[in-house]
C-alpha positions as CSV (number, residue, x, y, z in Angstrom):
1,X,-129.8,19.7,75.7
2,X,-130.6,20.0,79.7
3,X,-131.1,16.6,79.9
4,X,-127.8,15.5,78.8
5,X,-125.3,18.0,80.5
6,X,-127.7,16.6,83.7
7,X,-126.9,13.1,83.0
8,X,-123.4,14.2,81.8
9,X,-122.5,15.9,85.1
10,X,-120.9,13.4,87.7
11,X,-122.9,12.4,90.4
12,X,-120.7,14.3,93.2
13,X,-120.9,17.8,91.6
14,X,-124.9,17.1,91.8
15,X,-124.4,16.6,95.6
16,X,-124.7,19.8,98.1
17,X,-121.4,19.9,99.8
18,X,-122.5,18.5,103.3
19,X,-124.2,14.8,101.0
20,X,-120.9,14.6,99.9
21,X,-119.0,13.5,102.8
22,X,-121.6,11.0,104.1
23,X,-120.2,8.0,105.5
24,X,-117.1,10.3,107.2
25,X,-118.9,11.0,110.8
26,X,-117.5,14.5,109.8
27,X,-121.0,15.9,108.8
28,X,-123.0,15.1,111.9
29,X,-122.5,19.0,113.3
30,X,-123.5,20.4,110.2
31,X,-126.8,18.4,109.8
32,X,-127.4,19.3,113.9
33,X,-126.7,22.9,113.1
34,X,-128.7,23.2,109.9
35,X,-131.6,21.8,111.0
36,X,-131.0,24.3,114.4
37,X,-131.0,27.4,112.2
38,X,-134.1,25.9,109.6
39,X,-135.7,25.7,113.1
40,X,-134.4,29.0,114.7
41,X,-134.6,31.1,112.1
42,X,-138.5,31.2,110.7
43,X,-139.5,31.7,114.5
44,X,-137.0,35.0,115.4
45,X,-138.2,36.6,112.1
46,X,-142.0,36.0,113.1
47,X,-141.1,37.6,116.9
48,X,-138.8,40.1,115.3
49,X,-141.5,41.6,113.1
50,X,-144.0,41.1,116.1
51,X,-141.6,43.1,118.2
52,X,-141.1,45.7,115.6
53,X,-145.0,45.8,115.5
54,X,-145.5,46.4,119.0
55,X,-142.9,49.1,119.3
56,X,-144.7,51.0,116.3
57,X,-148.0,50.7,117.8
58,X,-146.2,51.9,121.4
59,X,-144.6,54.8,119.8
60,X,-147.9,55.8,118.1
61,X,-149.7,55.6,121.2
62,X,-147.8,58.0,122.7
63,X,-147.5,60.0,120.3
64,X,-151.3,60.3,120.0
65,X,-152.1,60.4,123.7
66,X,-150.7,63.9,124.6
67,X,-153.1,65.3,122.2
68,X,-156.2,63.5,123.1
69,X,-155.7,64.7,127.0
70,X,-155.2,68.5,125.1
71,X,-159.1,68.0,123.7
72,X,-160.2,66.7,126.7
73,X,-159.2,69.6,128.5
74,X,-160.7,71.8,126.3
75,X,-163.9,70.5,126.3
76,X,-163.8,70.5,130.1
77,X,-162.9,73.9,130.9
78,X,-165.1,74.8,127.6
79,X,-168.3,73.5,129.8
């Protein structure tokens, strides 16, 4: 049954809106600017999440820093 609404469906309604107007010059920017954002894309989300990353180990840091210097100064005057 797939396999005849497939070959029953006319060949432009199996095209992505950009195939269709091939041979109109029109399409050029969208082809440039889809293969920008297929390009663009994959890389900010790696350096986002990197980002993100090193801003959670930053925050942590600090946060744990304070208290390490508290036991250090403990010990010390403990001595």
């Amino acid at each position: 049954m797939t396999a005849s609404l497939i070959t029953a469906a006319p060949a432009s309604a199996l095209a992505c809106p950009v195939c269709g107007l091939v041979g109109t010059g029109n399409n050029t920017w969208a082809y440039q600017a889809m293969s920008a954002m297929l390009t663009l894309l994959p890389l900010a989300m790696v350096g986002a999440t990197v980002w993100w990353l090193t801003r959670l180990a930053a925050r942590a840091d600090t946060e744990r820093s304070p208290a390490t210097q508290r036991v250090d100064r403990i010990e010390i005057s403990g001595e």
